[in-house]
ZAFIDO-531267 format. One line per field, with one value per residue (C-alpha): residue in one letter; x, y, z. Coordinates in nm, 2 decimals. Example, Ala and Ser with C-alpha at 12.3 -4.5 7.8 and 13.67 -1.06 7.14 Angstrom:
! ZAFIDO-531267
r c(A/S) .
px c(1.23/1.37) .
py c(-0.45/-0.11) .
pz c(0.78/0.71) .
//
This chain:
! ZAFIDO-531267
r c(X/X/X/X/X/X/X/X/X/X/X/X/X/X/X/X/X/X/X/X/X/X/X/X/X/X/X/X/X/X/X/X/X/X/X/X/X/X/X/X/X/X/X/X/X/X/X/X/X/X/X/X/X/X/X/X/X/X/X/X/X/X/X/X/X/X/X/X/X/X/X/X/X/X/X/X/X/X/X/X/X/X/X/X/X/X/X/X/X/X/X/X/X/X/X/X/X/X/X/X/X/X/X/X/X/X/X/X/X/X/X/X/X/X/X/X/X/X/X/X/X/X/X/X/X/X/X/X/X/X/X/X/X/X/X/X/X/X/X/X/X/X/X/X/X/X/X/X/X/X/X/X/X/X/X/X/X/X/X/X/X/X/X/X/X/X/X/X/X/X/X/X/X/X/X/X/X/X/X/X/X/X/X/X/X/X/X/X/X/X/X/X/X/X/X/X/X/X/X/X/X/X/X/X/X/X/X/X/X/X/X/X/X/X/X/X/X/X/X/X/X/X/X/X/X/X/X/X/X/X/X/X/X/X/X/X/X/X/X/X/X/X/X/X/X/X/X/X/X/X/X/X/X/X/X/X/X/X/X/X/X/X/X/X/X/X/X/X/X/X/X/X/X/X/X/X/X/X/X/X/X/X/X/X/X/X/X/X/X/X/X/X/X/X/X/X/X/X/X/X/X/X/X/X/X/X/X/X/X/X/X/X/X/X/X/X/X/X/X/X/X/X/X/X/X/X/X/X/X/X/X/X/X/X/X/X/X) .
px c(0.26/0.46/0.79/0.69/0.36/0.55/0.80/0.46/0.39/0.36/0.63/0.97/1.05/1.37/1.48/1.66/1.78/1.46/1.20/1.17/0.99/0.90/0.65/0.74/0.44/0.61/0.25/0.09/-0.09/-0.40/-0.71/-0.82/-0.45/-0.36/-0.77/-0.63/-0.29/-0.47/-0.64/-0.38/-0.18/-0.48/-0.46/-0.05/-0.05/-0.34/-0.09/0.19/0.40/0.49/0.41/0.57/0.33/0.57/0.43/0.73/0.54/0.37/0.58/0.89/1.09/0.90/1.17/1.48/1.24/1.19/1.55/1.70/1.46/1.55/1.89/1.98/1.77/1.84/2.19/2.19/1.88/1.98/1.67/1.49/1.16/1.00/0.68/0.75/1.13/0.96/0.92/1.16/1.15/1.24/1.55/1.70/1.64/1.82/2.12/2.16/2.06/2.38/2.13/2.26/1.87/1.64/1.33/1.04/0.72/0.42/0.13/0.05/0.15/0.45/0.63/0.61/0.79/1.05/1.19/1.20/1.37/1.62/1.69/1.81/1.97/1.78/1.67/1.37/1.09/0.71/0.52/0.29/0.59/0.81/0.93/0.87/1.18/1.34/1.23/1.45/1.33/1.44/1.81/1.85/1.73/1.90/2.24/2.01/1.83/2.14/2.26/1.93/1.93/2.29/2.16/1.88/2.14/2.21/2.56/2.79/2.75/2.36/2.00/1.73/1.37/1.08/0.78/0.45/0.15/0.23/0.38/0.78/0.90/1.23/1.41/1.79/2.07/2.06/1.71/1.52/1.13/0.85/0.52/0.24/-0.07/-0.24/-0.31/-0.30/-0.60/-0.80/-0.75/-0.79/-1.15/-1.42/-1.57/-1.75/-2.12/-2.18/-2.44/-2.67/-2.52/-2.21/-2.01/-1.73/-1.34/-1.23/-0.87/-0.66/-0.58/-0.77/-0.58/-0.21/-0.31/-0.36/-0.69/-0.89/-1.18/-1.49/-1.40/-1.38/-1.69/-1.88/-1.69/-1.78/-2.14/-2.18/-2.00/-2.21/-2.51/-2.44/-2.33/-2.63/-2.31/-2.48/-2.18/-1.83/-1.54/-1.34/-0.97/-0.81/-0.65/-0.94/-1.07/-1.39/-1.54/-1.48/-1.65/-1.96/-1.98/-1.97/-2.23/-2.47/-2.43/-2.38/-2.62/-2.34/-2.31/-1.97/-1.81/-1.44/-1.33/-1.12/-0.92/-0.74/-1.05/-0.88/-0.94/-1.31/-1.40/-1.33/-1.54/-1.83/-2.09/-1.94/-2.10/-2.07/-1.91/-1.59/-1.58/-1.24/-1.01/-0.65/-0.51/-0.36/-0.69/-0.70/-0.41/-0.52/-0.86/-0.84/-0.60/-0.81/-1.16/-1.03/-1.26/-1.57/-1.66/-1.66/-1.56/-1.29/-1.40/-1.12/-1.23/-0.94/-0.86/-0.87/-0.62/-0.87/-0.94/-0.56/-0.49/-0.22/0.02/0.00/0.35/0.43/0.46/0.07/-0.07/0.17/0.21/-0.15/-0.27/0.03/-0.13/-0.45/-0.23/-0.07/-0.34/-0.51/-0.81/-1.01/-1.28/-1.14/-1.40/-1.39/-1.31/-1.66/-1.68/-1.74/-1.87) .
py c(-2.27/-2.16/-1.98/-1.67/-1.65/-1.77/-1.46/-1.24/-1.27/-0.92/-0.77/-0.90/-1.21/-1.37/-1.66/-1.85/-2.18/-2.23/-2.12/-2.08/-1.74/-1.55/-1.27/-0.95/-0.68/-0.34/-0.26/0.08/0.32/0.36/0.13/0.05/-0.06/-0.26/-0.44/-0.57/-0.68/-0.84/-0.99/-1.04/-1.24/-1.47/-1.57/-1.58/-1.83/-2.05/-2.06/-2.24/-1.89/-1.84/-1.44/-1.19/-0.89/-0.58/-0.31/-0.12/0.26/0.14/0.39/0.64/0.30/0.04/0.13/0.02/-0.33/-0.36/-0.29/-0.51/-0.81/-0.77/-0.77/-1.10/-1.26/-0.94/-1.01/-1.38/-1.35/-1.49/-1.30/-0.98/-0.94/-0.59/-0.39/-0.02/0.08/0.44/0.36/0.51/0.21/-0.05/0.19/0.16/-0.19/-0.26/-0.10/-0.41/-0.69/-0.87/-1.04/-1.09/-1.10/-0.83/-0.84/-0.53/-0.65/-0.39/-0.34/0.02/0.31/0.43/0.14/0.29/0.57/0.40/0.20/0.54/0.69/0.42/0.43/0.83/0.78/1.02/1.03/0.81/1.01/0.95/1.07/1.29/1.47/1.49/1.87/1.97/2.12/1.86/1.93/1.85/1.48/1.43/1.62/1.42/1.07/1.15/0.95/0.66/0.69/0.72/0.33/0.23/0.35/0.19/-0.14/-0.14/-0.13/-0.43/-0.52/-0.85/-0.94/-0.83/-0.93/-0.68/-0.79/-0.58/-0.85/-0.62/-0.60/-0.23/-0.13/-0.04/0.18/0.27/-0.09/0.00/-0.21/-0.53/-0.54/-0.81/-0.77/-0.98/-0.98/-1.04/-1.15/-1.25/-1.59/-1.68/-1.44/-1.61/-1.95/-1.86/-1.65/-1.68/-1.65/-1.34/-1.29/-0.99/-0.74/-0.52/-0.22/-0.03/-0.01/0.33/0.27/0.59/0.71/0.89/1.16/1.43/1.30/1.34/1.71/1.62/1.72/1.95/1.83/2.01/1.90/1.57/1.56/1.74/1.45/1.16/1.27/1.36/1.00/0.84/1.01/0.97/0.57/0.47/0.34/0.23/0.14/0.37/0.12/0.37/0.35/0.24/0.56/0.81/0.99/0.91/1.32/1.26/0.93/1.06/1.40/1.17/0.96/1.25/1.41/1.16/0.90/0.62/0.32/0.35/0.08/-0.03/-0.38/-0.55/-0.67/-0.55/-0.45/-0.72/-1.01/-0.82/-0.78/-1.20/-1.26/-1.09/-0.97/-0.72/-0.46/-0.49/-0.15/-0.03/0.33/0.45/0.73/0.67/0.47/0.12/-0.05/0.05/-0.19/-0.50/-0.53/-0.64/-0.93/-0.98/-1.02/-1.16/-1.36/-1.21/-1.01/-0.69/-0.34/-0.13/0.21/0.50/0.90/1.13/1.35/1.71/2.01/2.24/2.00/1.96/2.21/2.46/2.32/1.98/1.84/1.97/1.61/1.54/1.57/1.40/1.09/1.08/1.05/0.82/0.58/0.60/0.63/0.23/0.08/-0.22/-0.37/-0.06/0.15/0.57/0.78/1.18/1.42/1.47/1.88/2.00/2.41) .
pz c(-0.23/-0.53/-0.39/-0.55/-0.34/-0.04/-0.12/-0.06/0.29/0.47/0.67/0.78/0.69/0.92/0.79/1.07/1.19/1.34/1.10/0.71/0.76/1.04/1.00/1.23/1.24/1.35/1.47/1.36/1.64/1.38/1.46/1.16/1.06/1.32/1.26/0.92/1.05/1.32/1.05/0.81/1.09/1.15/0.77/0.76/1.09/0.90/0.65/0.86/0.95/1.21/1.36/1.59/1.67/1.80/1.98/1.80/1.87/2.21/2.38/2.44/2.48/2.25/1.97/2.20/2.30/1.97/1.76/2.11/2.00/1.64/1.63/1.66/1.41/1.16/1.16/1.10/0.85/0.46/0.33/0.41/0.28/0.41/0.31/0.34/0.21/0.27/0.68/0.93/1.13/0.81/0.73/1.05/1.07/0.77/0.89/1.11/0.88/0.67/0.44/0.11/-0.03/-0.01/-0.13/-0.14/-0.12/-0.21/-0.41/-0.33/-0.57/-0.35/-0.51/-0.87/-0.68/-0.46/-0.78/-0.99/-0.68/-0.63/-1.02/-1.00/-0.70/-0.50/-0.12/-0.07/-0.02/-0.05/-0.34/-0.17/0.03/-0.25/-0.35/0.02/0.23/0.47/0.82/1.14/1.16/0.79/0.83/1.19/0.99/0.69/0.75/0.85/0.50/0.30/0.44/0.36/0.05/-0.02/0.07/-0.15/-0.42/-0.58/-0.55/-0.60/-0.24/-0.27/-0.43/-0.44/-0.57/-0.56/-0.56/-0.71/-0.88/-0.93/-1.30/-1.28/-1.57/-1.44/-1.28/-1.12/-1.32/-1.10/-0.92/-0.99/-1.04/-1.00/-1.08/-0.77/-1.03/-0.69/-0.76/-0.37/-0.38/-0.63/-0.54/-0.17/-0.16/-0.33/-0.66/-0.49/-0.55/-0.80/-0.72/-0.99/-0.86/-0.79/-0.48/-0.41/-0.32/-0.06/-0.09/0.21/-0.05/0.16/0.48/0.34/0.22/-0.11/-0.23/-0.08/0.17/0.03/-0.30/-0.23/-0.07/-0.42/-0.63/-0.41/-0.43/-0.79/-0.89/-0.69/-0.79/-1.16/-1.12/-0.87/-0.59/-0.27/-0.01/0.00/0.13/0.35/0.31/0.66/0.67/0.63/0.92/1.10/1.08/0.70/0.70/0.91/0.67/0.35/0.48/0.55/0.30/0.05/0.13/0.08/0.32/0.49/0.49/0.70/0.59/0.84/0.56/0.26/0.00/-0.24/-0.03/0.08/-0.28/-0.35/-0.07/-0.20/-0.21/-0.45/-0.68/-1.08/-1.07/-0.82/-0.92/-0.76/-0.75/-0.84/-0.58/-0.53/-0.60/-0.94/-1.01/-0.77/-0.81/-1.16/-1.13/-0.76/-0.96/-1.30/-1.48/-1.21/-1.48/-1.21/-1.41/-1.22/-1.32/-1.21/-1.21/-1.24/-1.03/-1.12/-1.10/-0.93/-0.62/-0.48/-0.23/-0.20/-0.03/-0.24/-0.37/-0.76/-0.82/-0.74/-1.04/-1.31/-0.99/-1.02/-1.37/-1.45/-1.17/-1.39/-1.76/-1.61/-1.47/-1.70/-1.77/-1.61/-1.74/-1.71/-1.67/-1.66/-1.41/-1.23/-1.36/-1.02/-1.02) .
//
């Protein structure tokens, strides 16, 4: 595998005396997350790594298991690879790793805002939470976020690479960034069979208090109305009362792949169409599909269907998702009454 694929495996990476790369999986409490990791360790152990499945939030005492079992091979680590610089857990971990070679690897949209973050120096906060007061957990965590933060600076006794497919505008002096074009993908899965029709990508937008439920609904149903999509691929993330709602009200095939929609899409079958929302997928499916001839389609989202207590920063984080992505189709805000 080329080394720049290799440098893409999801989660941890622990580069040891015994092992080139070890793949830790701080385990998630939400089904349909830890289905694809299941998944998604499957097809990382076919590839010759070797995987270590933590039950990091099984439990008030999974964390102290897990940080004990860590320790060690943190601290005598070369290389760091992790997948969420926004998680809790991956902050405090790094305050025990010495690795002189960190390396973020993530192709969803929060990475367009990590590296803008790390650029202005500011506290690392997600997107969607951004222009929010702290709360307790924040002001308790914040000394712990701070050292993280610090060592995602590059320095002269540290490398930092961010290793995405996602489009970086503002790089900090020193960090290194290379592009995931997702040739594993490609050469891995598929060609994909290509339907007449059009299939929906779902978004977790109405879950992280975003955009507003009953607006979402309208939009889902009136794009798919207008574009004849057949099957909705839920996001992992999106509750199952949604889900049933849209599907009775919609019509739409729900769909929960038990892998990332990027690998499902180059298996086929796969519609012509993906009409999405702007979201990771926007981004991935192009380089995922190029060459199928498939059309990424993205619908804005619009000003009237966030909700009240939406971040400021929603809107501008949003179109400029849409404003970077390539090779897709934009269509119009769905005028909703």
């Amino acid at each position: 595998m080329p080394p720049q694929v290799r440098r893409a495996v999801v989660g941890a990476g622990l580069s040891g005396e015994d092992a080139a790369l070890t793949v830790v999986v701080l385990a998630p409490t939400d089904p349909m997350t830890r289905g694809q990791l299941r998944r998604m360790a499957d097809l990382a152990r076919d590839e010759g790594y070797r995987v270590r499945w933590e039950e990091a939030r099984g439990g008030t005492t999974a964390p102290f298991h897990t940080i004990g079992g860590l320790a060690g091979p943190l601290r005598r680590a070369d290389r760091i690879v992790m997948g969420d610089p926004f998680s809790r857990y991956v902050q405090l971990l790094l305050t025990i790793t010495r690795a002189r070679d960190l390396v973020v690897v993530d192709d969803g949209t929060a990475t367009m805002e990590f590296v803008a973050q790390l650029a202005r120096g500011e506290r690392l906060v997600r997107w969607h939470r951004k222009g929010g007061r702290p709360g307790p957990r924040d002001l308790l965590f914040a000394p712990v976020s701070s050292s993280a933060r610090r060592r995602l600076t590059p320095s002269g006794r540290r490398r930092v690479e961010v290793f995405s497919s996602m489009p970086v505008t503002e790089t900090p002096e020193g960090v290194e960034v290379t592009a995931n074009d997702f040739a594993w993908t490609r050469a891995r899965f598929g060609p994909p069979r290509i339907t007449r029709g059009a299939d929906m990508v779902g978004t977790s937008l109405v879950e992280t208090g975003v955009v507003d439920g009953d607006r979402y609904l309208e939009a889902v149903r009136d794009l798919a109305k207008a574009h004849g999509a057949t099957r909705y691929f839920a996001h992992r993330r999106e509750n199952a009362a949604k889900l049933h709602r849209l599907a009775a009200e919609t019509g739409l095939e729900i769909v929960r792949p038990d892998l990332p929609l990027e690998l499902i899409a180059r298996r086929g079958p796969i519609g012509r169409t993906i009409l999405s929302f702007p979201s990771t997928v926007v981004h991935t499916l192009p380089l995922a599909l190029a060459g199928t001839g498939v059309r990424v389609a993205v619908c804005d989202i619009d000003p009237r269907w966030l909700t009240e207590t939406a971040s400021p920063r929603a809107q501008g984080f949003l179109s400029g998702v849409t404003d970077t992505a390539r090779d897709v189709h934009r269509l119009a805000a769905v005028a909703l009454a």
